[in-house]
C-alpha positions in Angstrom: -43.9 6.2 53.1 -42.0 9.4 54.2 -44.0 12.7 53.1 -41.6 13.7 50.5 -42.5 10.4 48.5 -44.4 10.7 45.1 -45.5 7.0 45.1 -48.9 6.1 46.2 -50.4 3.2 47.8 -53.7 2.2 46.5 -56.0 -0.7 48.0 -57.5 -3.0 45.4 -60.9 -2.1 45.5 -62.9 -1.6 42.4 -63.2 1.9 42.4 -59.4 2.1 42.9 -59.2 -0.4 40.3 -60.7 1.4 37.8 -59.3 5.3 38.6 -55.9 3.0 38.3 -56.7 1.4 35.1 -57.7 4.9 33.9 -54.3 6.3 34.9 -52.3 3.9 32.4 -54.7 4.1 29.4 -53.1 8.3 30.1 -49.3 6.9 30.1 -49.0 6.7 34.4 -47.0 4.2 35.7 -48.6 1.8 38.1 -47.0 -1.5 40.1 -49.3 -4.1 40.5 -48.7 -7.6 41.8 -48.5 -10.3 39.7 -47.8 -14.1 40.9 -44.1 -14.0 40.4 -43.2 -10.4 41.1 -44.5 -6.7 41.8 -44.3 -5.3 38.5 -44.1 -1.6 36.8 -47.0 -0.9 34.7 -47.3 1.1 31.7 -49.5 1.4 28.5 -47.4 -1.1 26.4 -48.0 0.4 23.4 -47.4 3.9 23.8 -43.6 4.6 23.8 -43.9 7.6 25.7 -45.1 5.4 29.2 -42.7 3.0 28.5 -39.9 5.0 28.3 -41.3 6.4 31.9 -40.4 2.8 33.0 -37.0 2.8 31.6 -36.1 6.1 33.5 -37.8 5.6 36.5 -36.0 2.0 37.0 -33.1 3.5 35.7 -33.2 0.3 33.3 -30.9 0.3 30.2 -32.6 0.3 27.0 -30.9 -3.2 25.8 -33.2 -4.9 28.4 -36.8 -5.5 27.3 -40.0 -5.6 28.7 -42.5 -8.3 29.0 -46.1 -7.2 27.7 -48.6 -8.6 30.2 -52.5 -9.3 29.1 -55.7 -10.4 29.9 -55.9 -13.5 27.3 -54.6 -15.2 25.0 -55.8 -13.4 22.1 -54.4 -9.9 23.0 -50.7 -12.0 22.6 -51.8 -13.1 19.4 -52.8 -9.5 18.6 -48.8 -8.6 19.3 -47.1 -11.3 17.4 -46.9 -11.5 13.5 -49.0 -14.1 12.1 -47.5 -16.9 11.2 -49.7 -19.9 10.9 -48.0 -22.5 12.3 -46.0 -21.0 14.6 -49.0 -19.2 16.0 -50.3 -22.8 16.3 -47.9 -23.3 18.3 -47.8 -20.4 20.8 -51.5 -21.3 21.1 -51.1 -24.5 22.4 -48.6 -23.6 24.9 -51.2 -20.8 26.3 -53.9 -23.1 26.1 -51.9 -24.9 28.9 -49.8 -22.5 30.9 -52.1 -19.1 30.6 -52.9 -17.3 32.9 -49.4 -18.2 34.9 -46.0 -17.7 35.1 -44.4 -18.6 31.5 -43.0 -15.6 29.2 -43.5 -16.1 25.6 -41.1 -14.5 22.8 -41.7 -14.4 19.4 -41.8 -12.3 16.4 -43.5 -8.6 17.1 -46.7 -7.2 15.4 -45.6 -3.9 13.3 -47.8 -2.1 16.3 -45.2 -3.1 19.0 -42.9 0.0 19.6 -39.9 -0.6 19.2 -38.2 0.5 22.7 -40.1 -2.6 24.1 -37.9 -4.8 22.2 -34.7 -3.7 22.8 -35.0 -3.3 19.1 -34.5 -7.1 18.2 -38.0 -7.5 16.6 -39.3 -9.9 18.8 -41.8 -9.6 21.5 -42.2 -10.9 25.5 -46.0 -11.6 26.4 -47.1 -13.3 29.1 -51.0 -13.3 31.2 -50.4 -13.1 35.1 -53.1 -15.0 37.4 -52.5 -13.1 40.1 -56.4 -11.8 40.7 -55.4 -7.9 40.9 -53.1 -8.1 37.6 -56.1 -9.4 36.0 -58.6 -7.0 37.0 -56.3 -3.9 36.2 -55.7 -5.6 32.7 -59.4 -6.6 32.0 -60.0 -2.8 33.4 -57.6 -1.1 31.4 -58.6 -2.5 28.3 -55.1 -2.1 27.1 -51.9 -4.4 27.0 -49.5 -3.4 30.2 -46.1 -3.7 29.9 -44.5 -4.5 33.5 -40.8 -5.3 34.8 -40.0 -5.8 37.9 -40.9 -2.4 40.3 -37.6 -1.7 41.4 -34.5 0.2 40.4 -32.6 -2.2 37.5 -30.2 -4.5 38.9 -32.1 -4.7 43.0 -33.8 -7.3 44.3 -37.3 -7.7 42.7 -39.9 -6.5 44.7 -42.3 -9.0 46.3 -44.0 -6.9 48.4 -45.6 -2.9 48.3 -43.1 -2.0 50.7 -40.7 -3.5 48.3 -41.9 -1.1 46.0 -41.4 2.0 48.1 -38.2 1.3 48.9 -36.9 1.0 45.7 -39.5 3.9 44.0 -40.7 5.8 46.6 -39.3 9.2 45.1 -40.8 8.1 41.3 -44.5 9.0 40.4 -45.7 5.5 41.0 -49.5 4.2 41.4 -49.1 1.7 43.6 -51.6 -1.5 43.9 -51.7 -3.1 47.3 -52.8 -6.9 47.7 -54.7 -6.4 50.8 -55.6 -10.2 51.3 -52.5 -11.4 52.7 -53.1 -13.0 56.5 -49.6 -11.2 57.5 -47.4 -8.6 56.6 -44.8 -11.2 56.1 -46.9 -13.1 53.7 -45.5 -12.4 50.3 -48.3 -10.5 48.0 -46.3 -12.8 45.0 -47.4 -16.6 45.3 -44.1 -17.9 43.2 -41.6 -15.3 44.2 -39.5 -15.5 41.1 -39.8 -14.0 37.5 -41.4 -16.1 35.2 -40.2 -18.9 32.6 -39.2 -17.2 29.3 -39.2 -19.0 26.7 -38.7 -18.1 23.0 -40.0 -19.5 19.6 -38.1 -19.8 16.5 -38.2 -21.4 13.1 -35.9 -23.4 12.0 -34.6 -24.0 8.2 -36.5 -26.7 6.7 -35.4 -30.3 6.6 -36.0 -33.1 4.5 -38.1 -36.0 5.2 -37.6 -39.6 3.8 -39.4 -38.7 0.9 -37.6 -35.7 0.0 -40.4 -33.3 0.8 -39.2 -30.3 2.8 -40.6 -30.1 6.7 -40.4 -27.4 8.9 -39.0 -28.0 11.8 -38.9 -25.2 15.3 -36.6 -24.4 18.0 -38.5 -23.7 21.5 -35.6 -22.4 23.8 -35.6 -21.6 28.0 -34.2 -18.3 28.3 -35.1 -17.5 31.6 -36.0 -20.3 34.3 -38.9 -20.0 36.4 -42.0 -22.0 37.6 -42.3 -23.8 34.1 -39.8 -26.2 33.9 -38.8 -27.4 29.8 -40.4 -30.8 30.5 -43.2 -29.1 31.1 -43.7 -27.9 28.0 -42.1 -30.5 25.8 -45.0 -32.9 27.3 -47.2 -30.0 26.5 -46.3 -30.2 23.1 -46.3 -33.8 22.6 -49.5 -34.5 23.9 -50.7 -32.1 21.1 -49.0 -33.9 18.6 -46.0 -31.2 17.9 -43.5 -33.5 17.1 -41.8 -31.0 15.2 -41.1 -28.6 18.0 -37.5 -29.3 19.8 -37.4 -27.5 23.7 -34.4 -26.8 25.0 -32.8 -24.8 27.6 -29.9 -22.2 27.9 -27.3 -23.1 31.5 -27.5 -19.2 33.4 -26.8 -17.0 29.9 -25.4 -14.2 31.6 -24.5 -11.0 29.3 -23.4 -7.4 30.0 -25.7 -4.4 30.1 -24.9 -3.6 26.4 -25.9 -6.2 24.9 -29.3 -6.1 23.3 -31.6 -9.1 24.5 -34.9 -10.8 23.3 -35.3 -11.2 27.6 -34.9 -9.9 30.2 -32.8 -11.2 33.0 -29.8 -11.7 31.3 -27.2 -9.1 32.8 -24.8 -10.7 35.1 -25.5 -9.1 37.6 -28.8 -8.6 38.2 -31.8 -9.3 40.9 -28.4 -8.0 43.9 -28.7 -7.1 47.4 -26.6 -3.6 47.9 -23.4 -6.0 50.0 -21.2 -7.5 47.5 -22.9 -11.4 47.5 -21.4 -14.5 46.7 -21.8 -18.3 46.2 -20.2 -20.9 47.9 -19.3 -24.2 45.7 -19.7 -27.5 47.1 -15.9 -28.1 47.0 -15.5 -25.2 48.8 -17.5 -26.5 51.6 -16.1 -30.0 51.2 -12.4 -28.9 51.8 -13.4 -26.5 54.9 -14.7 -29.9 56.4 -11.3 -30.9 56.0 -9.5 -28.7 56.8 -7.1 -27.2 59.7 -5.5 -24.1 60.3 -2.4 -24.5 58.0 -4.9 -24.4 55.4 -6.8 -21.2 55.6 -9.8 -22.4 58.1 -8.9 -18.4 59.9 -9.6 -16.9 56.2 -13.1 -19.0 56.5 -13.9 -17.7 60.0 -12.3 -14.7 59.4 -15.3 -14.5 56.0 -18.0 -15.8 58.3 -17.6 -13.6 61.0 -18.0 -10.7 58.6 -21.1 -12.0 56.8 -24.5 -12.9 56.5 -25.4 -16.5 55.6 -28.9 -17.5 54.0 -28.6 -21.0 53.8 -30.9 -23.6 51.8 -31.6 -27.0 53.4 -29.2 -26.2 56.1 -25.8 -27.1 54.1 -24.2 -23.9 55.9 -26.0 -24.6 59.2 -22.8 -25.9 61.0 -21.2 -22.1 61.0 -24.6 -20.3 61.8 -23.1 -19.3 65.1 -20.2 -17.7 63.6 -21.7 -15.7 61.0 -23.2 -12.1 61.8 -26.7 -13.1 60.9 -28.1 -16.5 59.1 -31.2 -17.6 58.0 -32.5 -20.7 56.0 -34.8 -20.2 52.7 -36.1 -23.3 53.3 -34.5 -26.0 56.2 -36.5 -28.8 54.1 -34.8 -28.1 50.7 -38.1 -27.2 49.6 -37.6 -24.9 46.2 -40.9 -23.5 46.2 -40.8 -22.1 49.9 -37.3 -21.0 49.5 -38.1 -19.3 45.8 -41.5 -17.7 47.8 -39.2 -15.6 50.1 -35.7 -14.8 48.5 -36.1 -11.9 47.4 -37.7 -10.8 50.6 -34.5 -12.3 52.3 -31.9 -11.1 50.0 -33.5 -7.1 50.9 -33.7 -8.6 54.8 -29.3 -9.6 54.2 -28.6 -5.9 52.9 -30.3 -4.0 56.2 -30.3 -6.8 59.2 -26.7 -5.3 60.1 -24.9 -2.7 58.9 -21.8 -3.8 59.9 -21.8 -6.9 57.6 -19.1 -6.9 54.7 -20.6 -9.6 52.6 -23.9 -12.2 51.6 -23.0 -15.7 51.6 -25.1 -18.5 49.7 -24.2 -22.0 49.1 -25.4 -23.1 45.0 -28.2 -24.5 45.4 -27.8 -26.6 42.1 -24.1 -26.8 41.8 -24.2 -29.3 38.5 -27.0 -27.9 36.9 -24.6 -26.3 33.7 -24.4 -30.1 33.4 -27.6 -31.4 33.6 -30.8 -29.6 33.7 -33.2 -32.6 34.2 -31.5 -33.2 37.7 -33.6 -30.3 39.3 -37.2 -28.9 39.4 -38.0 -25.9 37.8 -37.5 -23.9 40.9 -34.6 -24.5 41.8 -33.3 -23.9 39.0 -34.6 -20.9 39.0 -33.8 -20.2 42.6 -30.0 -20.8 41.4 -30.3 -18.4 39.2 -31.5 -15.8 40.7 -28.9 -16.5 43.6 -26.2 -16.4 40.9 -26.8 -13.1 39.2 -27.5 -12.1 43.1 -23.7 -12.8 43.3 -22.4 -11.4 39.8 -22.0 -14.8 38.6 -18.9 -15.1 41.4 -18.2 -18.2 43.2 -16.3 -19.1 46.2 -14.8 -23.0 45.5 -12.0 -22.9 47.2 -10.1 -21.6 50.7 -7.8 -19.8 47.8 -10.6 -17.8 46.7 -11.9 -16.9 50.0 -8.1 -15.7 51.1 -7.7 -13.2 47.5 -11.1 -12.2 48.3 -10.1 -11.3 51.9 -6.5 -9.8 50.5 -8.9 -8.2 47.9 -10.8 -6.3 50.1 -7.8 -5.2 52.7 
């Protein structure tokens, strides 16, 4: 941390702990890591602090926050009352809390307003992460917390992360000091956390004519919780009338007002203009010969930096400026652990690289969700907002993107 920075790097001891805690219950903003992410603390509900979030992230007002708390009932405190559906949001806390699943649902008249991105409904979710949970049980006080970084970067994993991207904002920031290694990630998961969000549906009716209700549990974001997850969840307790279901990578623009966050097309993006490469892509380079563009594709790999995942672009590694696999064993969970770390790695290895290359890591999965594990779902699509939503398929994409860029 350079001397002109106004961040400040705090170990987690309880006297920190608590002159930390103090400092949000007055509006300062403090990062503090949670299982998934580093994340940007404020008072949750005192709009002032959170609007200190917005600015200092440089974050547009149509993307919410997600309220963070010690236990279940300080969510229940947030959303309006509902029996059943409260019911409902209970069970799945029961199972999931404290962890990495984002619950939405209709906001308590106490919830300001800027949290929402004005859409009346309300992101809670209680991090395990042992230093999230002491600054919440210290503060005493609901903390909301995206990502510490600038909107749009690479999530933060680590307190360097944090500095990089924040170093010139007045930030508190809470080190995890029991990592082995300054490569170990202070973020067990690596990637945000499952969103879901719960609706009611109209009323239907039965066989006997009486009206049942029926509600509509939708994925917005994917993360460590997968939908079967929480379909079994509910089934097990007997929810019959809850349908779970996912949305395929909703990408939207920055203007658009969302119940989630997460949603912008490009988001989570190293400062090199990234992209994917599609399987068919890969398929016809393995076929190919010079008549048909193979100098394009050296001419790309030879400019770029791959990061690879279970070694599908291992065969050019020598040709490319820099590579590096997420995970050589097609592991999700080791490869969703560090990409964030490797995307900021891809954007400052060499700084005469033009472009981050990554193969889809779930090519099909618009088709079928069920094929994949919760992580690599959510490793895809964190890879494809990385990339703007932009994929390579075919040596006639690669040539206009080289003509593009002449």
């Amino acid at each position: 941390m350079t001397s002109s920075s106004t961040a400040r790097i705090y170990r987690g001891t309880p006297r920190n702990l608590a002159m930390l805690a103090n400092q949000l219950r007055r509006g300062r903003l403090v990062a503090v890591p949670t299982e998934t992410v580093y994340g940007l603390g404020c008072h949750a509900l005192d709009p002032s602090a959170v609007q200190k979030v917005f600015e200092a992230k440089e974050r547009p007002l149509t993307d919410p926050l997600i309220v963070h708390v010690a236990q279940t009932q300080d969510a229940l405190k947030l959303w309006v009352p509902h029996d059943e559906s409260i019911r409902i949001l209970q069970i799945l806390c029961d199972e999931f809390w404290p962890g990495p699943l984002t619950l939405v649902a209709p906001a308590a008249p106490q919830v300001p307003s800027i949290i929402m991105a004005d859409t009346g409904f309300v992101a809670c979710r209680c991090p395990m992460h042992p230093l999230a949970q002491s600054l919440l049980q210290e503060a005493r006080v609901p903390i909301a917390a995206p990502s510490a970084n600038k909107f749009g970067h690479v999530s933060p994993t680590q307190a360097d992360h944090v500095l990089d991207d924040l170093g010139q904002e007045n930030v508190w920031v809470l080190e995890d000091t029991e990592r082995t290694s300054p490569e170990e990630a202070a973020c067990q998961i690596g990637v945000e956390s499952t969103v879901a969000k719960l609706e009611i549906n109209t009323k239907e009716k039965t066989n006997s004519q009486l009206l049942q209700q029926r509600y509509t549990l939708t994925v917005l974001r994917q993360g460590a919780i997968s939908i079967k997850q929480m379909a079994t969840c509910l089934e097990k307790a007997g929810r019959s009338d809850v349908d779970v279901t996912g949305l395929s990578c909703r990408m939207v623009e920055e203007t658009e007002a969302t119940v989630a966050p997460g949603q912008s097309i490009k988001h989570y993006s190293p400062r090199i203009p990234s992209f994917l490469l599609g399987p068919d892509l890969i398929t016809e380079v393995d076929c190919a010969n010079q008549d048909k563009g193979e100098d394009e594709w050296n001419h790309l790999l030879q400019q770029s930096i791959i990061l690879d995942f279970g070694g599908r672009l291992a065969a050019w590694k020598s040709t490319a400026k820099q590579y590096r696999d997420l995970s050589p064993s097609s592991d999700s969970s080791q490869a969703a652990q560090c990409v964030f770390e490797a995307l900021r790695w891809a954007e400052r290895i060499d700084e005469s690289a033009t472009y981050i290359i990554f193969p889809q890591v779930a090519s099909n999965f618009h088709d079928s969700c069920q094929d994949y594990d919760a992580l690599t779902l959510a490793l895809n699509d964190r890879l494809t907002r990385a990339a703007s939503g932009v994929v390579l398929d075919s040596l006639v994409s690669v040539q206009n993107l080289l003509v593009g860029r002449e």
